[in-house]
DSSP file (Angstrom, degrees, kcal/mol; ACC not computed):
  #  RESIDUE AA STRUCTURE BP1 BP2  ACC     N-H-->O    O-->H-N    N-H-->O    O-->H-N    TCO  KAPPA ALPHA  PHI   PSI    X-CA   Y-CA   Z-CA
    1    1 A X              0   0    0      0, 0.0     5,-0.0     0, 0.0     3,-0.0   0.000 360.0 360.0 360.0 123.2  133.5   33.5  109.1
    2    2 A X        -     0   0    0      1,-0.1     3,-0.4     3,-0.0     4,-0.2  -0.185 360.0-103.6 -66.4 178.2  135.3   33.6  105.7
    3    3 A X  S >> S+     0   0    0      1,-0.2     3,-5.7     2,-0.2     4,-0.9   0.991 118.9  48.4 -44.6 -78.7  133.6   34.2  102.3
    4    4 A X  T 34 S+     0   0    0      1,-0.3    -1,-0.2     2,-0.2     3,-0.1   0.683 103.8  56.6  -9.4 -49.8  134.0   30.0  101.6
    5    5 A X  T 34 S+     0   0    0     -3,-0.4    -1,-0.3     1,-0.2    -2,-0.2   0.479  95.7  66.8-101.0  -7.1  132.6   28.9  104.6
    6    6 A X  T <4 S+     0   0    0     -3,-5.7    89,-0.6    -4,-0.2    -1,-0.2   0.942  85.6 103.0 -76.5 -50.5  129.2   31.2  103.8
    7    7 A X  B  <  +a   95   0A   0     -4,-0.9     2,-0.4    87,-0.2    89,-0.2  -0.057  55.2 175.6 -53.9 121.3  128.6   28.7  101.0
    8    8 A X        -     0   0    0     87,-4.7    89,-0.2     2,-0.0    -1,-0.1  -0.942  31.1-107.6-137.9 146.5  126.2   26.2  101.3
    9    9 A X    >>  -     0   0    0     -2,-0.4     4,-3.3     1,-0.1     3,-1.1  -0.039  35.7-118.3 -38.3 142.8  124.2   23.4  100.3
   10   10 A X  H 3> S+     0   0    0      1,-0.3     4,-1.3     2,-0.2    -1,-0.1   0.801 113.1  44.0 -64.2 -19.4  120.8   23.4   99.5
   11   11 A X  H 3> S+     0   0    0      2,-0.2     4,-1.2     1,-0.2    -1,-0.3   0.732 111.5  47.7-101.8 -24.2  120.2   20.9  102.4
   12   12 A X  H <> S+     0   0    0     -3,-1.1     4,-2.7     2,-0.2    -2,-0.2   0.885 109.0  56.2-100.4 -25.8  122.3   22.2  105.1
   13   13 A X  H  X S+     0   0    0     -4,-3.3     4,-2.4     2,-0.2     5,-0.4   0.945 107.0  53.4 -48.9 -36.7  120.5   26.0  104.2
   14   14 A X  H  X S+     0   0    0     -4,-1.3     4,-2.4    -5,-0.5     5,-0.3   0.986 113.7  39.9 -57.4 -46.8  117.0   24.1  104.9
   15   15 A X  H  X S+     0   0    0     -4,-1.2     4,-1.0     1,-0.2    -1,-0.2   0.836 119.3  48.2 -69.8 -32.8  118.7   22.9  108.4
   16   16 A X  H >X S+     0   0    0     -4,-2.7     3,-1.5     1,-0.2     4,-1.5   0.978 117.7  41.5 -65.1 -73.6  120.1   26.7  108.5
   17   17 A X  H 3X S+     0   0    0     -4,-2.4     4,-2.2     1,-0.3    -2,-0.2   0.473 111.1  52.5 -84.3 -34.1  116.7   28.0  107.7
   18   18 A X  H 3X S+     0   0    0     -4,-2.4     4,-1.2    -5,-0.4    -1,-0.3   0.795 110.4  50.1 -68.1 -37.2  114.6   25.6  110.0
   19   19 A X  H << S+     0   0    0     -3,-1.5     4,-0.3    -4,-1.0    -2,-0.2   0.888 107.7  54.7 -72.2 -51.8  117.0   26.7  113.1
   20   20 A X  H >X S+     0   0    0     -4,-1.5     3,-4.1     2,-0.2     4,-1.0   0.996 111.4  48.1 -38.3 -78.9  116.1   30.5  111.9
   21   21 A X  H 3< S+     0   0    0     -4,-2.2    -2,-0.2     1,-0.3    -1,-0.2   0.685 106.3  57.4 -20.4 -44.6  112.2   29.6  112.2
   22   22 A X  T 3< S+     0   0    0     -4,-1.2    -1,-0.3     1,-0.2    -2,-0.2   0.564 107.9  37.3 -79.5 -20.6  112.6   28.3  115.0
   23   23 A X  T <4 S-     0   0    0     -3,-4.1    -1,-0.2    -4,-0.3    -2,-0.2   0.373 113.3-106.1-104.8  -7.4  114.1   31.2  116.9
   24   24 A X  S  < S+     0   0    0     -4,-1.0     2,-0.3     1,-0.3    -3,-0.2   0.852  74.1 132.2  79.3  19.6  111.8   33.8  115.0
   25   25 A X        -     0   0    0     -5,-0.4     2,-0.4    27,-0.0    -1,-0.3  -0.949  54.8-120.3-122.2 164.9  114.1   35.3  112.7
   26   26 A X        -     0   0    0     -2,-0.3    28,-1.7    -6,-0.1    27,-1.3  -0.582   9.8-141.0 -97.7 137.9  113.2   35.7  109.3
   27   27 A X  E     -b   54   0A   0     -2,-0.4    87,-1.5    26,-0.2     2,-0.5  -0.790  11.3-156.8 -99.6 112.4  115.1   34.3  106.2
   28   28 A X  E     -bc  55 114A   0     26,-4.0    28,-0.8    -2,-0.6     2,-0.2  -0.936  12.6-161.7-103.4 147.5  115.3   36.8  103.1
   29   29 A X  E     +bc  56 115A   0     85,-1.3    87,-0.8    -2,-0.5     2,-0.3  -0.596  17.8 165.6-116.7 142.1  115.9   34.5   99.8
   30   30 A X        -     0   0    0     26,-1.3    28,-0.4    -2,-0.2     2,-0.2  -0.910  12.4-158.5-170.4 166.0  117.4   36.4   96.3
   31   31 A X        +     0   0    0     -2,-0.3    28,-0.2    26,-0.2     2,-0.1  -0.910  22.5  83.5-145.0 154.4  118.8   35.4   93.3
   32   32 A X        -     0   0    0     26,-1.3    33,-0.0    -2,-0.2    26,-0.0  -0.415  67.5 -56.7 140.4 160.2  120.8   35.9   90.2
   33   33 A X        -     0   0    0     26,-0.2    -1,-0.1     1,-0.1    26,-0.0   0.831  39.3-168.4  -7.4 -74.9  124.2   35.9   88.2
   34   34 A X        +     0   0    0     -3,-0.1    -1,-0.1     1,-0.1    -2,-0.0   0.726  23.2 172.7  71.8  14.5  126.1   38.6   90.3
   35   35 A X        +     0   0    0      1,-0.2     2,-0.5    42,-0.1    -1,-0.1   0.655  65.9   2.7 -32.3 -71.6  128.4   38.4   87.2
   36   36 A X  S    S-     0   0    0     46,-0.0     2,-0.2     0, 0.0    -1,-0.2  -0.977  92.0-121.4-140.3 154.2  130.7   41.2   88.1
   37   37 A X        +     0   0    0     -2,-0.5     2,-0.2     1,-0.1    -2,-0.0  -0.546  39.3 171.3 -93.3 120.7  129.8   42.7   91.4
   38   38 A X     >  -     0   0    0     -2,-0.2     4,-1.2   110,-0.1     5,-0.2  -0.592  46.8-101.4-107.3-159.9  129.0   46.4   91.3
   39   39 A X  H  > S+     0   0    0      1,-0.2     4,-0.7     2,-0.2    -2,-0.0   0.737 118.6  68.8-125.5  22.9  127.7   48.5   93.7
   40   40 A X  H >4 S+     0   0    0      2,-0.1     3,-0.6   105,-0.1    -1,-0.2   0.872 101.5  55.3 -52.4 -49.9  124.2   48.5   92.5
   41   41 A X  H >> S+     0   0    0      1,-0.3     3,-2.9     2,-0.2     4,-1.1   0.997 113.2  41.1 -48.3 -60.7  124.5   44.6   93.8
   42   42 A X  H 3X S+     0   0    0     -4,-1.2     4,-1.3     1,-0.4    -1,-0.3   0.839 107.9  61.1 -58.2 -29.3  125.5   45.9   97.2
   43   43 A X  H << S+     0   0    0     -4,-0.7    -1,-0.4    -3,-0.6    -2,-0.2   0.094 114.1  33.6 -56.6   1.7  123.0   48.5   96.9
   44   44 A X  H X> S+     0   0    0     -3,-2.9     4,-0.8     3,-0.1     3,-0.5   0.739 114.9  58.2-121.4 -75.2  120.2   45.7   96.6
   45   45 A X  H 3X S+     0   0    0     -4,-1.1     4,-0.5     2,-0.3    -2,-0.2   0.585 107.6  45.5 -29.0 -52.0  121.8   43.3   98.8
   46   46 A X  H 3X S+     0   0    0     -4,-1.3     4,-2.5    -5,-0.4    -1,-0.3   0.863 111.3  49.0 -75.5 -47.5  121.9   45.5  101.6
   47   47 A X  H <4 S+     0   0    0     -3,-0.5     4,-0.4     2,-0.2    -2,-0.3   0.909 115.4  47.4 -80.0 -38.5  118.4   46.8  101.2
   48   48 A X  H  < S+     0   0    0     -4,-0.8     4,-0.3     1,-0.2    -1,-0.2   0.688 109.6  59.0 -65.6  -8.8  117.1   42.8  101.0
   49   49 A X  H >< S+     0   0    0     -4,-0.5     3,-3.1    -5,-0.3    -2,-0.2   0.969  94.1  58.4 -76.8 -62.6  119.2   42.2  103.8
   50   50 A X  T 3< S+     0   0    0     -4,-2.5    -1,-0.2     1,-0.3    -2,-0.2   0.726  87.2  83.7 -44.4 -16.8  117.5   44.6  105.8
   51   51 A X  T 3  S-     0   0    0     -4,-0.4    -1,-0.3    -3,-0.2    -2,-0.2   0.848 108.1 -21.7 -46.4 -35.7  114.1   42.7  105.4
   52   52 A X  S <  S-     0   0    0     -3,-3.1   -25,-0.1    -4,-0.3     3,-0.1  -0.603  81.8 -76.6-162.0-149.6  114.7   40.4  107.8
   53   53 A X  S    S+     0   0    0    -27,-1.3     2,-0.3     1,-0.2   -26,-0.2   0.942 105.5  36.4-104.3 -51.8  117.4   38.8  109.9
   54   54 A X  E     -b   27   0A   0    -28,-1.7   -26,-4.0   -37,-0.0     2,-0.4  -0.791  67.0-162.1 -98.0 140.1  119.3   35.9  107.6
   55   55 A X  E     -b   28   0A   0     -2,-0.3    38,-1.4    36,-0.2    39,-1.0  -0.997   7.2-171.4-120.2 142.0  119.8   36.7  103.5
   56   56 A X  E     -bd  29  94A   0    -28,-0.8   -26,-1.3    -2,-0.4     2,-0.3  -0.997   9.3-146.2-136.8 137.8  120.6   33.7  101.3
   57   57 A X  E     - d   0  95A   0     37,-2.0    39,-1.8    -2,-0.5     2,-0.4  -0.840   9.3-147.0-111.3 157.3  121.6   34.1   97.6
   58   58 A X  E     - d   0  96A   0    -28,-0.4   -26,-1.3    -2,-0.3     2,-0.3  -0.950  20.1-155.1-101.8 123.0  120.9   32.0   95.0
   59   59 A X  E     - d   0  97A   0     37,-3.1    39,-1.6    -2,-0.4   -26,-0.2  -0.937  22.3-116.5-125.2 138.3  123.9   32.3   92.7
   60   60 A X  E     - d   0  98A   0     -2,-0.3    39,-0.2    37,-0.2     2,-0.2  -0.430  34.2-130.6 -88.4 117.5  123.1   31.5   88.7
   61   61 A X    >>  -     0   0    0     37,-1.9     4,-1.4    39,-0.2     3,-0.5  -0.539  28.3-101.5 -72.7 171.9  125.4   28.2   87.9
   62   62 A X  T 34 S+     0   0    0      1,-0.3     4,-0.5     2,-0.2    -1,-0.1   0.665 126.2  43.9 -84.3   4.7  127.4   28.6   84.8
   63   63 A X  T 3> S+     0   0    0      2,-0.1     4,-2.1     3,-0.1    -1,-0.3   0.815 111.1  55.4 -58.1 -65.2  125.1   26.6   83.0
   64   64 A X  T <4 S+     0   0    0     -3,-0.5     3,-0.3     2,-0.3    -2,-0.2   0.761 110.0  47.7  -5.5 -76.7  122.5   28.3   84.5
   65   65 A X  T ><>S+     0   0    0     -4,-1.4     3,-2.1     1,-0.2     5,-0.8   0.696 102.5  56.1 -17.9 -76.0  123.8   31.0   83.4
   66   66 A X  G >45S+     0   0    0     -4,-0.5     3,-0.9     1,-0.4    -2,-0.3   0.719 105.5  55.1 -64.7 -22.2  124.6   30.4   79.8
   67   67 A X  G 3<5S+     0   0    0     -4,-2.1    -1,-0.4    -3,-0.3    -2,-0.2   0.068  83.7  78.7-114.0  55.5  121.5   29.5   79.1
   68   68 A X  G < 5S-     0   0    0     -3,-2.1    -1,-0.2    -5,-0.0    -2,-0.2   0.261 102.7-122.4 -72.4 -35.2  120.1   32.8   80.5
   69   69 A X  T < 5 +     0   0    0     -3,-0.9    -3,-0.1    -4,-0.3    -2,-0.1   0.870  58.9 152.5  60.3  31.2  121.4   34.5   76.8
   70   70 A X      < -     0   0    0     -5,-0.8     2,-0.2     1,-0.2    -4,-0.1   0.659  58.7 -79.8 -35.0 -38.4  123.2   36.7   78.6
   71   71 A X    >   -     0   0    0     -5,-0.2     3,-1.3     3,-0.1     2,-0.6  -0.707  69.6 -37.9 141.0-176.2  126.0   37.1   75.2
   72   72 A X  T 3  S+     0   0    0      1,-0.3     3,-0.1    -2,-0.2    -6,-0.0  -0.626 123.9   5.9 -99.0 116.2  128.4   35.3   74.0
   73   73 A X  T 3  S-     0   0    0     -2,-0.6    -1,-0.3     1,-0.5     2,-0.2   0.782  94.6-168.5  83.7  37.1  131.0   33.4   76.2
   74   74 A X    <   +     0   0    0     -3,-1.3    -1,-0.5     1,-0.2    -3,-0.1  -0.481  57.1  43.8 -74.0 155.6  128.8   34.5   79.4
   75   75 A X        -     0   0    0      2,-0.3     2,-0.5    -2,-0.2    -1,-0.2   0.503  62.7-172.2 -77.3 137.4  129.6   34.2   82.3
   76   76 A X  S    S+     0   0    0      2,-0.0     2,-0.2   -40,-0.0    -2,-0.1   0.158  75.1  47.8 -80.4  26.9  133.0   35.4   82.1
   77   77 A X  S    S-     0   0    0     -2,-0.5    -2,-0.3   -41,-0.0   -42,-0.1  -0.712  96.2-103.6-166.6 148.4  133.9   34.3   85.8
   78   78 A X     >  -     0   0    0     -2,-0.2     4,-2.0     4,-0.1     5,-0.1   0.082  28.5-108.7 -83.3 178.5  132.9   30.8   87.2
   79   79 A X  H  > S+     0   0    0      3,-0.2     4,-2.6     2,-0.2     5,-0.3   0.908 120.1  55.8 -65.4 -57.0  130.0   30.1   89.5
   80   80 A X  H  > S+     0   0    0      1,-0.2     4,-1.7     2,-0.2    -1,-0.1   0.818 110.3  45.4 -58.5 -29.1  132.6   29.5   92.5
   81   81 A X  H  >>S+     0   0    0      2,-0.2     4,-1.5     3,-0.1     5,-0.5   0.977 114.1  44.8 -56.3 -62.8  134.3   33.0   92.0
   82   82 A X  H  X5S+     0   0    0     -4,-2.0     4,-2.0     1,-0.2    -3,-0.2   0.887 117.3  51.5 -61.9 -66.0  130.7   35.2   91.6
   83   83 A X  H  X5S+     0   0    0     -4,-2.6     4,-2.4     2,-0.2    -1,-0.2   0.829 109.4  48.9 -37.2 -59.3  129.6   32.8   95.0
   84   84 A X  H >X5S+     0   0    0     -4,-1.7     3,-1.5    -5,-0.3     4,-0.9   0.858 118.5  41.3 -47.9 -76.8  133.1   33.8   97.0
   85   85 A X  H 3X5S+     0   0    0     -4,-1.5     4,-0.6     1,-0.4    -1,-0.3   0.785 110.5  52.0 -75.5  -9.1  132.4   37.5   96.2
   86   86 A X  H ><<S+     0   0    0     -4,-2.0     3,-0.6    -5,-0.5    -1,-0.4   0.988 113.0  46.0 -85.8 -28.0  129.1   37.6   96.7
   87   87 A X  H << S+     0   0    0     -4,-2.4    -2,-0.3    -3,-1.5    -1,-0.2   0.746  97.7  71.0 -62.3 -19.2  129.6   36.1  100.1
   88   88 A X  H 3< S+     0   0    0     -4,-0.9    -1,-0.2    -5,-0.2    -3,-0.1   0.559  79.9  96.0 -37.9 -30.0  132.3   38.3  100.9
   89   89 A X  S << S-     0   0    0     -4,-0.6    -3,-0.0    -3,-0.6   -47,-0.0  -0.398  78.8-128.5 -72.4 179.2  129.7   41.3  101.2
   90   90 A X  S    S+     0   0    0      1,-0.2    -1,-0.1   -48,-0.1    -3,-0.0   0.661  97.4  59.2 -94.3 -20.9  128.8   41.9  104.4
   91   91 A X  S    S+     0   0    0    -49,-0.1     2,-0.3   -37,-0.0   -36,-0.2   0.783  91.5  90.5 -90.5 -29.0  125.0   42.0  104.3
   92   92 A X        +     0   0    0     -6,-0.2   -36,-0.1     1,-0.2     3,-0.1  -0.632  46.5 178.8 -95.5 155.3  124.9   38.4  103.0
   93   93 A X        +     0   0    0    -38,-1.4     2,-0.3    -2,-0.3    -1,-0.2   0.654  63.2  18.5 -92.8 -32.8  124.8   35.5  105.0
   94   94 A X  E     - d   0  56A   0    -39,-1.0   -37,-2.0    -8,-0.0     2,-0.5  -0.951  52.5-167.1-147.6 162.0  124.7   32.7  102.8
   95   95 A X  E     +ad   7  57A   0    -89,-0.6   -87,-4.7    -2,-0.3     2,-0.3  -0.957  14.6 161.3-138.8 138.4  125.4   31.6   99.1
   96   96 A X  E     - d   0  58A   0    -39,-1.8   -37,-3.1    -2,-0.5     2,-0.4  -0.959  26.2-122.4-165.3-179.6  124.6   29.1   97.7
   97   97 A X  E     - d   0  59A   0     -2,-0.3     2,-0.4   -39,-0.3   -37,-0.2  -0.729  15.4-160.8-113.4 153.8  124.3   27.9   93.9
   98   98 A X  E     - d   0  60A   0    -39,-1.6   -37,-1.9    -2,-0.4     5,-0.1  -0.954  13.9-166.9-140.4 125.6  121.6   26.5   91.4
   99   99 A X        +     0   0    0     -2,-0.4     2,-0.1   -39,-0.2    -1,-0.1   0.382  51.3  94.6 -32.9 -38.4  121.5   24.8   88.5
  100  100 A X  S    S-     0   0    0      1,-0.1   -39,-0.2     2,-0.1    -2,-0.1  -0.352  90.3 -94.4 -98.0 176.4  118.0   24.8   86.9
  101  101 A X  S    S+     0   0    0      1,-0.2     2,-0.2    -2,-0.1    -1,-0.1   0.762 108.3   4.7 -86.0 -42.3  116.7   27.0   84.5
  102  102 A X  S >  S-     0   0    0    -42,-0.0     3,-0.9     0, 0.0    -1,-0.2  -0.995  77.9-104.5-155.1 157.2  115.1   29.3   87.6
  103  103 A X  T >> S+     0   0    0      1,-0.2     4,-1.8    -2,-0.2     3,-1.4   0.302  81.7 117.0 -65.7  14.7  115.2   29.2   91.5
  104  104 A X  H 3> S+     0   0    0      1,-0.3     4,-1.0     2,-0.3     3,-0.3   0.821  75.1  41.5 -61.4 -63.8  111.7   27.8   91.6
  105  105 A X  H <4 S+     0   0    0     -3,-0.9    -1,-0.3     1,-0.2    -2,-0.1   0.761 118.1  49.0 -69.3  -9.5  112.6   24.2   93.4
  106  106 A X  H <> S+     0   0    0     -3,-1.4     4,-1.8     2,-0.2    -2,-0.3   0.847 110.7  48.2 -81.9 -55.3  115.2   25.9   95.9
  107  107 A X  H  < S+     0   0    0     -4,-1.8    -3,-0.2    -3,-0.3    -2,-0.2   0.589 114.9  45.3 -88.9 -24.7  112.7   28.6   96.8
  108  108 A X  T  < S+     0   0    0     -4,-1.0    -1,-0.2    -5,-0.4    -2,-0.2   0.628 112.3  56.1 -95.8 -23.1  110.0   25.7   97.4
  109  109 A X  T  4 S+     0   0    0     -5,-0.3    -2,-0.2    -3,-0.2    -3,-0.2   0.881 122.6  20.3 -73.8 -37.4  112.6   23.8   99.3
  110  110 A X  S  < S-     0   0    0     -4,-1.8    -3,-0.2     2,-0.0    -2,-0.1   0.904  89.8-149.8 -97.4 -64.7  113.5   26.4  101.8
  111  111 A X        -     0   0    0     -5,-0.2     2,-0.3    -4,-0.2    -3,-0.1   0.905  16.7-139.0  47.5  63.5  110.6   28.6  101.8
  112  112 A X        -     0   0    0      2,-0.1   -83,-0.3   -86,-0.1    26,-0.2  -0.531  14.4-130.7  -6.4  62.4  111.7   31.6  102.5
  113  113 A X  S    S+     0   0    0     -2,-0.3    25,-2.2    24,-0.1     2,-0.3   0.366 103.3  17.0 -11.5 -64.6  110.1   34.6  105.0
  114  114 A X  E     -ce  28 138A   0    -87,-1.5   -85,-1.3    23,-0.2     2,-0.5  -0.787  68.3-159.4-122.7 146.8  110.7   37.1  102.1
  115  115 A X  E     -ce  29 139A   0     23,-0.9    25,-1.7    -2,-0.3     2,-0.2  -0.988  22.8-165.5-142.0 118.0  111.3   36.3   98.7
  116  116 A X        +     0   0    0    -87,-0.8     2,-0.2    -2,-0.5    25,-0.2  -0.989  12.4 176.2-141.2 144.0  113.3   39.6   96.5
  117  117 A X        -     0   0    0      1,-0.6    25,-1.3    23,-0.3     4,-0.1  -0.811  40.2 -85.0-160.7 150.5  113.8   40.3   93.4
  118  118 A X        -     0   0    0     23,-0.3    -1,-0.6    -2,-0.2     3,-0.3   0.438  55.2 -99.8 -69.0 177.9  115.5   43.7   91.2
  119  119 A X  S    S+     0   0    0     22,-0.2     2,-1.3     1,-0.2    24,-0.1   0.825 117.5  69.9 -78.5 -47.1  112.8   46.7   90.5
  120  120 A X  S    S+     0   0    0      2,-0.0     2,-0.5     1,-0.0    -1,-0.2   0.297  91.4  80.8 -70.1  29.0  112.1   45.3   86.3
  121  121 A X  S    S-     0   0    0     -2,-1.3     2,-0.2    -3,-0.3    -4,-0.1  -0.982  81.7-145.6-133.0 145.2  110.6   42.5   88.1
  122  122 A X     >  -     0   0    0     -2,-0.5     4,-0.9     1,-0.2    18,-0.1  -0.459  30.6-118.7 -89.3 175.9  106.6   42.8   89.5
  123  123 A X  T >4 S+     0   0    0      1,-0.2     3,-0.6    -2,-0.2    -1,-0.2   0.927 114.7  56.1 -82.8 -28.1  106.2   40.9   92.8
  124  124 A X  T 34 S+     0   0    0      1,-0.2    -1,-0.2    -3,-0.1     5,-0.1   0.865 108.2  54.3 -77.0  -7.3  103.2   38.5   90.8
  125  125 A X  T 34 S+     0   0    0      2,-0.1    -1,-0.2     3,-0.1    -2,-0.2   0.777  79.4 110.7 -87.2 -15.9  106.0   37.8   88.3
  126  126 A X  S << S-     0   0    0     -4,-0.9     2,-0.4    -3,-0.6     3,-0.4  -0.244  73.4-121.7 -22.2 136.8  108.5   36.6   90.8
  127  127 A X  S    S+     0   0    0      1,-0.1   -24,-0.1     2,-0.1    -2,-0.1  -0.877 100.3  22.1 -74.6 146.4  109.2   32.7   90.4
  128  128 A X  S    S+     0   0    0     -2,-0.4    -1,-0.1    11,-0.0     4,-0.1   0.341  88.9 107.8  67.3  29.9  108.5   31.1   93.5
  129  129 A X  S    S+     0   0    0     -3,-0.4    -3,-0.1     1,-0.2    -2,-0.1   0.269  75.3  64.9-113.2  17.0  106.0   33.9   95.1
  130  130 A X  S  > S+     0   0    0      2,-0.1     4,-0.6    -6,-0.1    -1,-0.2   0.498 111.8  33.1 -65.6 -32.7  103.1   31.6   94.6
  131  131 A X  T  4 S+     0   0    0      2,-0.2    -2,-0.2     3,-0.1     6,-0.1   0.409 113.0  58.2-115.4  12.4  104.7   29.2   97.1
  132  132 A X  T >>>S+     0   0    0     -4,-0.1     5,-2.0     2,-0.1     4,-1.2   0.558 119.0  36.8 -91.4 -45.9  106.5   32.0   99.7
  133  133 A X  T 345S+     0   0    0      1,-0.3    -2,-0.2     3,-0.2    -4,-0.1   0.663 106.0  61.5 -87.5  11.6  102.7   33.5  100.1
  134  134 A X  T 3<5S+     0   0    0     -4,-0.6    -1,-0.3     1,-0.1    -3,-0.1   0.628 104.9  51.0 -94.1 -36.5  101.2   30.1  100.0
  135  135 A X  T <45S-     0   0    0     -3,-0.6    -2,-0.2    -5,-0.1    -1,-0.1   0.673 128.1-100.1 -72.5 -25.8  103.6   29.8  103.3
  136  136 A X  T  <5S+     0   0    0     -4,-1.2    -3,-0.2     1,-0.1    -4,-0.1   0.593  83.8 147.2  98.7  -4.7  102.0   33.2  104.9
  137  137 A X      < -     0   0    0     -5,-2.0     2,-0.3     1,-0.1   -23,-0.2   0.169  52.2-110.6 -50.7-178.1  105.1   34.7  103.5
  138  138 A X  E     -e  114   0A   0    -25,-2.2   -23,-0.9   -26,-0.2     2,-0.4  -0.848  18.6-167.6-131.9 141.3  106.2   37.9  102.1
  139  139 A X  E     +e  115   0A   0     -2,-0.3     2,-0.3   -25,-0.2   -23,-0.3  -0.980  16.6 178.2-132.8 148.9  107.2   38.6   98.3
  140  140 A X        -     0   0    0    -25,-1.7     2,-0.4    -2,-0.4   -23,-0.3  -0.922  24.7-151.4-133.3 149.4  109.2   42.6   97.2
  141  141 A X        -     0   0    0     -2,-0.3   -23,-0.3   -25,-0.2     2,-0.2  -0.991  22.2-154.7 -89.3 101.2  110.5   44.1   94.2
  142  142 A X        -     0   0    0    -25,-1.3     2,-0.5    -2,-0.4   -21,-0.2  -0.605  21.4-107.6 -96.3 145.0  113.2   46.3   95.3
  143  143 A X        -     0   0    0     -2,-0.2   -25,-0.1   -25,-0.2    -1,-0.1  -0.641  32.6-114.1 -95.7 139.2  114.0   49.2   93.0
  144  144 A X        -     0   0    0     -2,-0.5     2,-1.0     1,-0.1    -1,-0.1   0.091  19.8-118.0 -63.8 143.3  117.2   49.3   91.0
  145  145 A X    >   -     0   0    0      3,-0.1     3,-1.7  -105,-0.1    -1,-0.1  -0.623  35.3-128.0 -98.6 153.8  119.8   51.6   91.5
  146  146 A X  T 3  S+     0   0    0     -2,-1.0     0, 0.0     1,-0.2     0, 0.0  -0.487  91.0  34.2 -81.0 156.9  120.1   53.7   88.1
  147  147 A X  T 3  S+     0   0    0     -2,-0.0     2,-0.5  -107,-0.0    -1,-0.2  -0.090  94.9  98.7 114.5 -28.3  123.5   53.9   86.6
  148  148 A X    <   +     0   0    0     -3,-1.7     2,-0.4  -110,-0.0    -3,-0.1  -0.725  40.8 154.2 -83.3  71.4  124.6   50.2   87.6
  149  149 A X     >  -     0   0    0     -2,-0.5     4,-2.5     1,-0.2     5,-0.1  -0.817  39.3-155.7-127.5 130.1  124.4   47.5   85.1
  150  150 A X  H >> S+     0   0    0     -2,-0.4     3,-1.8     2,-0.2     4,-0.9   0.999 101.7  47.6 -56.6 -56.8  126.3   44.3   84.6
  151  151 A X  H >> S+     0   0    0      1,-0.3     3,-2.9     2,-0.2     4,-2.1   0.899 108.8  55.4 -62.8 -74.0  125.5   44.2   80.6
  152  152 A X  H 3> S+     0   0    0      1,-0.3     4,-1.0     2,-0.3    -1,-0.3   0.549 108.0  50.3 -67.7 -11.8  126.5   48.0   80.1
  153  153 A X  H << S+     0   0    0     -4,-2.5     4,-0.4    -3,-1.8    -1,-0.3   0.516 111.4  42.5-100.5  23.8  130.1   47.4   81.7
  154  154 A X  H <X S+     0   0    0     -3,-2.9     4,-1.7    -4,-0.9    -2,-0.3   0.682 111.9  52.7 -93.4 -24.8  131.1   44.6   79.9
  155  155 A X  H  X S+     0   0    0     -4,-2.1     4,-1.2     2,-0.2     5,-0.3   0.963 116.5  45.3 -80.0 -44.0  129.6   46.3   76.5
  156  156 A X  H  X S+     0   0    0     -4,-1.0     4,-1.7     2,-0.2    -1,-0.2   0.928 114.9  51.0 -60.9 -36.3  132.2   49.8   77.8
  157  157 A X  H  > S+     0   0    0     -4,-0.4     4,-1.4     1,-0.3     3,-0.5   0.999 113.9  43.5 -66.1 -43.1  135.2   47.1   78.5
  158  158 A X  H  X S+     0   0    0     -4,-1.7     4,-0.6     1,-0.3    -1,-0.3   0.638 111.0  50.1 -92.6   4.9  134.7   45.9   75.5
  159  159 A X  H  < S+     0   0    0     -4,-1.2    -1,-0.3    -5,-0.2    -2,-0.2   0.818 114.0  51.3 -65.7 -35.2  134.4   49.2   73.6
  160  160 A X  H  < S+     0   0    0     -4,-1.7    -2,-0.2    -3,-0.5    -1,-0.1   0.682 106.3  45.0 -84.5 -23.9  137.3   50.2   75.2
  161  161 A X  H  < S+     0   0    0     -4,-1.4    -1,-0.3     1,-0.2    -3,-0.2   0.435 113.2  56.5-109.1 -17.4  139.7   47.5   74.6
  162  162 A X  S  < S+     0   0    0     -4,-0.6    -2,-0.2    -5,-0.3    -1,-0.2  -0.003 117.3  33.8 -89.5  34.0  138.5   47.5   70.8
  163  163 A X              0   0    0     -3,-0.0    -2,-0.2     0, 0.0    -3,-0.1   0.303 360.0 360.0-136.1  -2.2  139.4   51.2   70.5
  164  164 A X              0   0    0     -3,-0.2    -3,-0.1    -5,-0.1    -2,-0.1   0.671 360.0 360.0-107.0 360.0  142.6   51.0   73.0
């Protein structure tokens, strides 16, 4: 399956997700920007992957996004790029994208075996891990790897191209 063809709609992931249930394997849910892809993200990805059997990401849309306060003229690559490459890794299964402010009605839509979310986040602080354990479901904080940060390589590209 190419990258493209991972991307999906919130309605055909429920049908994806129902199918899962139904067979007993477990759907891990994450979210976020994915802005430019490092290999802390793969580093993450791969360890939420391992939770269970399917992983779907939530991918920020560039609204979404922007109003995140990320800086100024975030996100510098569209929603449809960061989806392709984040399906492109190997540990995810699915993409798809969201709009709203946080993944809160997406995560209540599928309702998700595992619910993960970076290390700066505690698991009662999650959005949507009131309604994943409400399910009998499962909620983790995975811990970051140190060194990787979207925000600290665009502040070095752009040090670097105002010094070059």
């Amino acid at each position: 399956m190419n990258a493209r063809d991972k991307i999906k709609t919130w309605d055909e992931l429920r049908r994806i997700r129902a199918d899962a249930r139904g067979n007993g394997r477990k759907v891990v849910f994450t979210n976020g920007c994915f802005e430019i892809l490092h290999p802390g993200h793969v580093r993450y990805l791969e360890a939420a992957r391992a939770l269970g059997d399917i992983l779907v990401v939530a991918v920020n849309a560039d609204d979404s996004a922007r109003r995140l306060s990320k800086g100024a003229g975030r996100p510098y690559t569209s929603a449809a790029t960061r989806s392709e490459m984040v399906a492109a890794l190997t540990a995810v299964d699915y993409v798809t994208l969201f709009d709203q402010d946080t993944p809160r009605a997406l995560i209540a839509f599928l309702v998700p075996d595992v619910l993960v979310k970076g290390g700066d986040w505690r698991p009662e602080q999650i959005v949507g891990a009131a309604e994943v354990k409400a399910a009998g479901g499962e909620v983790r904080a995975l811990p970051f790897e140190p060194g990787f940060s979207t925000t600290a390589l665009i502040a070095k590209i752009q040090r670097t191209t105002q010094d070059g």
